[in-house]
C-alpha positions in Angstrom: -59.2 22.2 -42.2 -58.8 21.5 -46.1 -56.4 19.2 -47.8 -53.9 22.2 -48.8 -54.0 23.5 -45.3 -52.9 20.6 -44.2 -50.2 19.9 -47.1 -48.8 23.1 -46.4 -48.5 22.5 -42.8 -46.2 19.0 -43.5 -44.2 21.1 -45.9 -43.2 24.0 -43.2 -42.9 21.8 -40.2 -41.0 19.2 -41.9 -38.3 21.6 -43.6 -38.4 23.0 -39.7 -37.3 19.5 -38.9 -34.5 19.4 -41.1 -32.9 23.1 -40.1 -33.2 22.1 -36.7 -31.5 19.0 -37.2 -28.6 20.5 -39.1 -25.8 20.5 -36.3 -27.6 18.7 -34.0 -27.7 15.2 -34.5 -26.3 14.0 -31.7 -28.4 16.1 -29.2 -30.6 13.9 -27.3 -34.5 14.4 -27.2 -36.1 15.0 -23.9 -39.6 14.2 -25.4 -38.8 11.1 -26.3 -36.4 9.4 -24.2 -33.7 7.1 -25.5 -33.8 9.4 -28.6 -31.5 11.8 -30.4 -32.3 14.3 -32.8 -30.3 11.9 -35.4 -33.1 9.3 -34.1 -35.9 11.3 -34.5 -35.0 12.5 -38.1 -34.9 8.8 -39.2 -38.3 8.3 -37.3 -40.4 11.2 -39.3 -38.2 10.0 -43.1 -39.2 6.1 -42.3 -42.7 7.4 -41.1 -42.8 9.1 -44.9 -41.7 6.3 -46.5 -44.6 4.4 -45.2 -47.2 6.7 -46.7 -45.9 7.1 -50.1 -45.6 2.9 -49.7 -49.2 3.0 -48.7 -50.4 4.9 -52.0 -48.4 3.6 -54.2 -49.2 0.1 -53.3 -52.7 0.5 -52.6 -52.0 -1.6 -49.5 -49.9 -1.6 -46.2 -46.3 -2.8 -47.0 -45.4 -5.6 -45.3 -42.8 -6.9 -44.6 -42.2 -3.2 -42.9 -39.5 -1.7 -42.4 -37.0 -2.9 -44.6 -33.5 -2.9 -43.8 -32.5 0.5 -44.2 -28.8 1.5 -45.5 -27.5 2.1 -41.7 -25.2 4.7 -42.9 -27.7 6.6 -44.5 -27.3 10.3 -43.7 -30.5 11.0 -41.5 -31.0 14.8 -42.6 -30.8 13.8 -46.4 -33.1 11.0 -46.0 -35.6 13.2 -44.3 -35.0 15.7 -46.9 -35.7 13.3 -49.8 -38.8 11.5 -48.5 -40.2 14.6 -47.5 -39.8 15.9 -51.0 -41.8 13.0 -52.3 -44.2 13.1 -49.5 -45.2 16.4 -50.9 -45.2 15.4 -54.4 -47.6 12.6 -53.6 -49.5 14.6 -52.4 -49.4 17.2 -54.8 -50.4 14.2 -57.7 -53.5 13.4 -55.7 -56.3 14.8 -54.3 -58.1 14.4 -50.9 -60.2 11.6 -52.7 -57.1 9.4 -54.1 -57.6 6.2 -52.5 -54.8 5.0 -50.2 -54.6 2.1 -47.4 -54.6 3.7 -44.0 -55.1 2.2 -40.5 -58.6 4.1 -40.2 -60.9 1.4 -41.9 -63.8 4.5 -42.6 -61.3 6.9 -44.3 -59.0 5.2 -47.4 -57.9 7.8 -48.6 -54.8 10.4 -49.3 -56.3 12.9 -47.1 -57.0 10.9 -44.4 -52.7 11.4 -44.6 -52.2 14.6 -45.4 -54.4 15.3 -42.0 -51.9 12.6 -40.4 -48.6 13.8 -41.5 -49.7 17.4 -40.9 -50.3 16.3 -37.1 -47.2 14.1 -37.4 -44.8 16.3 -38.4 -46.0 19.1 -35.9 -45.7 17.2 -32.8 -41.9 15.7 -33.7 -41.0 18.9 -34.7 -42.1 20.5 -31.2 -39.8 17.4 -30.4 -36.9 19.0 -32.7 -37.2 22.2 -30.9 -37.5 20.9 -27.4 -34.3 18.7 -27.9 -32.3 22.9 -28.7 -34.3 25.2 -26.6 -38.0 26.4 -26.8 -40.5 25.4 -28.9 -42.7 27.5 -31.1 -46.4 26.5 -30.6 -48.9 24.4 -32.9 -50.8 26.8 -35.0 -53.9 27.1 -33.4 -56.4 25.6 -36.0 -53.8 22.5 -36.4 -53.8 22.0 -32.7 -57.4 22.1 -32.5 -57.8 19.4 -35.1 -55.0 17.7 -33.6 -57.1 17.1 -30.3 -59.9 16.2 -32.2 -57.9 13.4 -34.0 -56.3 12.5 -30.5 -59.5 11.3 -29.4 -61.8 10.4 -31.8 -59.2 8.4 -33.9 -56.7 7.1 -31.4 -58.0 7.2 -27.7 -62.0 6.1 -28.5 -63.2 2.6 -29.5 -62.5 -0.9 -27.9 -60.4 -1.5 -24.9 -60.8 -5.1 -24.5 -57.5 -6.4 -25.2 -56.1 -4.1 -22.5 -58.7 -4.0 -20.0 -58.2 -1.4 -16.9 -60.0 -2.1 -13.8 -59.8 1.5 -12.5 -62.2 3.0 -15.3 -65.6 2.4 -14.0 -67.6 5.1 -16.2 -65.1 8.2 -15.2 -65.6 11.3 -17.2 -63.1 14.2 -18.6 -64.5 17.6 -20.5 -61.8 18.9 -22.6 -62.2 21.8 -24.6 -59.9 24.3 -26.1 -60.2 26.4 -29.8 -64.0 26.5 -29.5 -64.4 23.1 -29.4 -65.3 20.6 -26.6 -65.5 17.1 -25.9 -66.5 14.7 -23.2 -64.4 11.8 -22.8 -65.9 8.3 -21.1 -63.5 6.1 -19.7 -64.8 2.0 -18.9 -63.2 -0.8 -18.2 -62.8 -2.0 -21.7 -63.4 1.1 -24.2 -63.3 4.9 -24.4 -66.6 7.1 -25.9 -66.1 10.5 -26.9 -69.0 12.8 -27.4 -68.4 15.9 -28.9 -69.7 19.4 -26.9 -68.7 18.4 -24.0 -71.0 17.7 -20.7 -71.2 16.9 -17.2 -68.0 15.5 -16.1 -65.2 14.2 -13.2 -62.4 16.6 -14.4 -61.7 19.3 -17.3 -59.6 20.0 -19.3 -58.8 22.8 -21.2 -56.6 26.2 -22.0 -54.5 27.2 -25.3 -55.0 24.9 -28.6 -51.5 23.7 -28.8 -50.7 23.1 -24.7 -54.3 21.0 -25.0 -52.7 19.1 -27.8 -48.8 18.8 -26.8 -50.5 17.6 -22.7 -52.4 14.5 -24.7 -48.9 13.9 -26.4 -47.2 13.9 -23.6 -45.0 16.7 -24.8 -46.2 19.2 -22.2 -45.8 19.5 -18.2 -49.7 19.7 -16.2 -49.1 23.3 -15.4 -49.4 24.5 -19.0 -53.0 23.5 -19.6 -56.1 24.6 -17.0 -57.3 21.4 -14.9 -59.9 20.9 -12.2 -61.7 18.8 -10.6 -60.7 14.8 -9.8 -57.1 14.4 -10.0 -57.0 11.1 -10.4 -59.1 10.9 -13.5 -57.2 13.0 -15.1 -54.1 10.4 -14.1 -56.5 7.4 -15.6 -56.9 9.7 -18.8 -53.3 9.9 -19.2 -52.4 6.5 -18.8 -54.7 5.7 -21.5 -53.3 8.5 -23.8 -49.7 6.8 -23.2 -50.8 3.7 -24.7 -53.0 5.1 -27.2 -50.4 7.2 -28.5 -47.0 4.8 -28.5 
């Protein structure tokens, strides 16, 4: 997906946010328990906040957060970081360097992909805390699962070592895509195309991406093979994804 596509995507899901929130504030979130909706709004603004730090700085802030005004109304806050999210991004280019947590990719792109997948999962959270959600748009979702795994699940384990991955192996694949997951003792591989493997994984783009969020139940995506791996998977994907 291209930087605009991805711009565009923060710009409708986070005004979705904010209409959603309107009225609602005190309406608890089932996706992310201990949460209300007033929570979550003041979750995605600080989340903002950080980025626009992070470029204009040209390093991480720190000390992070900073005390916050706590009677800050959440839905203007939102409303006014997400305003100058989007004009930060409209300023730069995909290019503009930026600190980010991804050591190959310093760059404002590297967060407009981040924020696009950001703001689509907490605003499924929006929606799930009034009713139904509206799925991810499929090419989002796609490239959601793709940054699931490659930048958040894979690498080094070492520091939380799990005794019950000995080598175990999950296919995923969903929007023409596929990937093989490896799961040892002390890190996670991915390989893209998929391959042999324990368990699969699979069905529509967005159910592929809300299950490695946690934001969907085990009957919305298709599933075979070892049960238990697929448990192992998701306990990693809990921590991976706190």
């Amino acid at each position: 997906m291209d930087y605009a596509t991805y711009v565009e995507h923060v710009r409708q899901d986070g005004q979705r946010i904010a209409d959603v929130a309107s009225g609602s504030l005190s309406t608890d979130v089932p996706s992310c328990p201990g949460w209300t909706v007033s929570d979550l709004v003041s979750h995605v603004a600080q989340v903002y906040e950080h980025k626009i730090a992070c470029t204009a700085l040209g390093r991480a802030p720190d000390p992070w957060p900073p005390e916050w005004p706590a009677d800050r109304d959440p839905i203007e806050w939102l409303t006014d970081a997400h305003g100058r999210l989007l004009a930060m991004f409209a300023r730069s280019g995909p290019t503009t360097p930026s600190a980010t947590w991804w050591p190959p990719d310093q760059t404002v792109g590297f967060w407009a992909r981040r924020m696009a997948q950001e703001t689509a999962v907490h605003r499924v959270d929006a929606e799930l805390a009034i009713g139904t959600p509206s799925p991810v748009s499929a090419d989002l979702a796609t490239d959601g699962v793709d940054e699931v795994l490659v930048l958040m699940l894979a690498g080094d384990w070492s520091d939380e070592p799990d005794d019950l991955a000995t080598g175990q192996r999950v296919a995923i694949s969903t929007g023409g895509r596929s990937w093989r997951v490896t799961l040892d003792r002390e890190s996670v591989s991915i390989t893209e195309h998929g391959g042999a493997a324990d368990a699969t994984l699979g069905g529509d783009p967005s159910d592929v991406l809300l299950w490695l969020w946690g934001r969907a139940p085990d009957e919305r995506v298709k599933r075979s093979g070892d049960e238990e791996v697929l448990r192992l998977l998701r306990s990693r994907l809990v921590l991976a994804t706190q």
